[in-house]
Structure formats: C-alpha cells, structure tokens
N, C-alpha and C positions, 0 to 999 in steps of 0.2 A: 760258919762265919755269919754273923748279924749285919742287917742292912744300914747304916748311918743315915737314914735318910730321914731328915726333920721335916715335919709335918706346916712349915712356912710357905707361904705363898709368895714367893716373887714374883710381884708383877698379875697382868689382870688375867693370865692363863691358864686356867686349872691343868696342873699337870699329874693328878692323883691316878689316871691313867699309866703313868710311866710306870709307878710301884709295883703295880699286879701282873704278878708270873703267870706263865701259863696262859695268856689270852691272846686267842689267835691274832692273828692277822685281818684288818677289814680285807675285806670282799670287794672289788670293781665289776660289778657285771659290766656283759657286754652287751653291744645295743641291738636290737632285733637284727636279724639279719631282712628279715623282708620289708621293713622300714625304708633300708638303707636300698635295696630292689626299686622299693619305691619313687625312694628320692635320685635315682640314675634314670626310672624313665620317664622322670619328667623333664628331662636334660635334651636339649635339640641333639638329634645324631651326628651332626657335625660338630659338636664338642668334643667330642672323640677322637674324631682327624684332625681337630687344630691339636690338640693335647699329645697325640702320636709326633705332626708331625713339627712341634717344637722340640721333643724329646729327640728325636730323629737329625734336625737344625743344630742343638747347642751340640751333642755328639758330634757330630762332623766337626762343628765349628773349633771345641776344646782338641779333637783329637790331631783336627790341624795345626793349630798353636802347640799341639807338644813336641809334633817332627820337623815343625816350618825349620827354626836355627839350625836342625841336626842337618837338614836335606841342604840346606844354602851351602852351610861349610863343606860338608862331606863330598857330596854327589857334583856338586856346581862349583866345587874349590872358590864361593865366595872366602873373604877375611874376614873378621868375626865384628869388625866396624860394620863394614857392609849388610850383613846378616842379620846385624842387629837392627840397622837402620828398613833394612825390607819389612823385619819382622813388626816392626812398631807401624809402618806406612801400612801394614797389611791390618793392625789390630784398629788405626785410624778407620780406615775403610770402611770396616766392618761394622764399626759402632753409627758412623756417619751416612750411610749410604741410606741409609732407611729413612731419615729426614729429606733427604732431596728426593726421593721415592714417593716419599710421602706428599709434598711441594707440589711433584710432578703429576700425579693423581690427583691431588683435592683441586689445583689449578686450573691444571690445563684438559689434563682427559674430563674427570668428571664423572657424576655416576652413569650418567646414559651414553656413554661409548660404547 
C-alpha cells in the first residue's frame, strides 16, 4: 500500500517529521537526582511538618464531609432536611473559622504573646 501523502505545507509547521517510519521516540531525560537533593536542603525543615501536616488536615477534613449525612441520618435518626442543614452549617464553619482566627491573632494576641 503507497502513502498519499502530498508533499504541501499547511500552515507554518514543518510536519515532514510525520512521514518517516521507523523513528524512535524522543527521549525526556530525567533531571539529576542530586539536584533535586539539593534543592530539598535548601528548604527550612519545617516545610515538611506544614506540608505533612496539611496533608494530614484536608484528610480528616474530606473524610469527614463523606460520613457527616450518613452519621446524622443513620446513627442520630436526624431527617435528611436536618442533616443536610448540619452538614452545610458544618462546611460554613470550616471555611469561615480561619478568618476570625486569623482577626483574632493579628488583633488582639499579636506576635509577642
């Protein structure tokens, strides 16, 4: 079977690449590993414990949000009006509380408490 493929350039892209059989694959190396060494000890060590322990935060947080409705309805015989309405006053909370937290630190404590 012959190849139909006309020798026209559509457009500003050399595509004479497409034509040629048999030609591997590029290559992506990968980046030094002791580079990468490098640029982690130049990182303060408590990057690490914030980076854990937000990992650690949204986990609880999401794995709360998935049983909160099932636990209201089931376990506490809430209705599912009810349930619903805990469930949202609880996702309110949760986005909200860090601002008055915040308010309340930059305000009132302060950094030399």
């Amino acid at each position: 079977m012959e190849d139909n493929v006309s020798d026209k350039n559509y457009g500003s892209i050399d595509e004479t690449h497409l034509r040629k059989r048999g030609s591997p694959a590029p290559v992506v190396d990968d980046p030094d590993p002791t580079s990468y060494r490098e640029m982690l000890k130049k990182w303060p060590k408590s990057t690490f414990c914030i980076i854990s322990n937000e990992f650690c935060e949204r986990f609880s947080y999401y794995g709360m949000r998935t049983v909160l409705t099932l636990y209201l309805i089931n376990i506490l015989k809430f209705n599912n009006d009810n349930a619903t309405i805990m469930f949202h006053t609880f996702t309110v909370l949760a986005y909200t509380s860090p601002i008055f937290g915040s308010i309340l630190a930059d305000g009132y404590i302060g950094k030399f408490w």
